[in-house]
N, C-alpha and C positions, 0 to 999 in steps of 0.2 A: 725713514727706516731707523736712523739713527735716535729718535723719539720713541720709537716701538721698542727697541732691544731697550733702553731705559729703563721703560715702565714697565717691561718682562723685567730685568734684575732687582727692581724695587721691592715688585710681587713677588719675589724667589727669596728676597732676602728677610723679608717680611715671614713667610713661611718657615722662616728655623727656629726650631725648639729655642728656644731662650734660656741659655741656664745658668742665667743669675736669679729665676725667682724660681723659688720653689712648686713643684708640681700638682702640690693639694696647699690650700691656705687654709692653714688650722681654724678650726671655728673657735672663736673667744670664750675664755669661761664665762659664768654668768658672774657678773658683778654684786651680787647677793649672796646670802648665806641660806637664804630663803631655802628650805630643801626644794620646792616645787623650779624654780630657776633652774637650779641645780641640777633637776632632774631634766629639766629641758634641755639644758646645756650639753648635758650627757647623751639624750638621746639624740642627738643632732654630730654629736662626736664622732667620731671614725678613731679602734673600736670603739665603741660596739658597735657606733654606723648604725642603729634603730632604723634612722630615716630612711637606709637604703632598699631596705625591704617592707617596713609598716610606712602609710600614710595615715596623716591624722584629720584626713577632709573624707566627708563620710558620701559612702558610694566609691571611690578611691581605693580600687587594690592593687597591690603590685605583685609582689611575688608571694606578702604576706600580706592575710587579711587586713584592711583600715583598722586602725584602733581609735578611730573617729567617736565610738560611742563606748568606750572601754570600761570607763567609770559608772556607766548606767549597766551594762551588758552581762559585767563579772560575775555579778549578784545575782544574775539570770541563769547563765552555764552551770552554776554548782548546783543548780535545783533541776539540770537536765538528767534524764534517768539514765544517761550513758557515760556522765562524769562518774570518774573511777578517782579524781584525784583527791584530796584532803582538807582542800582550803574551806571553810564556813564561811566569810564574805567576798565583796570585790579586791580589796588588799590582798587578801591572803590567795585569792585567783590569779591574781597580775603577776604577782612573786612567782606562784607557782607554774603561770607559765614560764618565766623570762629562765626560771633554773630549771624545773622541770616541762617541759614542750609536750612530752607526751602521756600526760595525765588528764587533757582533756585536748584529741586534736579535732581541729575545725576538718572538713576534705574541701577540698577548693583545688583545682587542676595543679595549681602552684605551694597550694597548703601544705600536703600532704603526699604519703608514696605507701602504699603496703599499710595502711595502721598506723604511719608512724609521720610525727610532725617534720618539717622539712626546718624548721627552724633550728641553730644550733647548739648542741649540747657544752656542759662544759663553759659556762657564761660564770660560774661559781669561780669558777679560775681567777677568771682574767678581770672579775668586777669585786670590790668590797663589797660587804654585809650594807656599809654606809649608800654607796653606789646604788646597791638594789634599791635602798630606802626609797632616794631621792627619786629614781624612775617610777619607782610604783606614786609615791607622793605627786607626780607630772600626772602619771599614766590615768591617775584618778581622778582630775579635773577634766578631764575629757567625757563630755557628758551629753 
């Protein structure tokens, strides 16, 4: 008995929040200056947290569509006859979703609500001009 209440307090003591480490372990910057790193680095970052809504393995949706084919795809949607947004290539499509979402929205159960992209507005804010670069420069190796 006295063996059993033990390995009960072990297992109980085991269970408590630990808080000498931090709750999220920051993802490392990329060790390049490379924009494309850079932009990986970012999207894997929390904000923006990319990763927690896009996956970049194809067939892979989450709450937003995979961006698995992103670099090939761009180039595709601006030539859809219900794109309403401005971009002329895949660059200038990736930008304009990540700042404008609903200039060209996918509907996907999780995509979309009313006409309107579920992804969040207001990414201009909280990201530099630089920032955008470096993700659309990621975003477009994905091919």
């Amino acid at each position: 008995m006295r063996l059993v209440r033990l390995a009960l307090a072990v297992v109980l003591v085991g269970c408590r929040p630990d808080t000498t480490r931090p709750a999220i372990v920051p993802v490392p910057e990329a060790a390049s200056t490379d924009p494309v790193a850079l932009g990986q680095a970012l999207f894997q970052k929390s904000p923006p947290g990319c990763f927690a809504c896009h996956s970049t393995a194809r067939g892979v949706n989450l709450v937003g569509p995979s961006l698995a084919d992103i670099g090939a795809t761009g180039a595709q949607r601006i030539e859809d006859p219900t794109y309403k947004g401005k971009a002329t290539d895949a660059a200038g499509y990736i930008r304009e979703s990540i700042l404008d979402p609903d200039a060209f929205v996918l509907t996907g159960p999780t995509y979309s609500s009313g006409g309107r992209s579920l992804m969040p507005t207001g990414l201009d804010a909280s990201l530099s001009p630089e920032q955008v670069d470096h993700l659309v420069a990621f975003l477009l190796t994905l091919k």
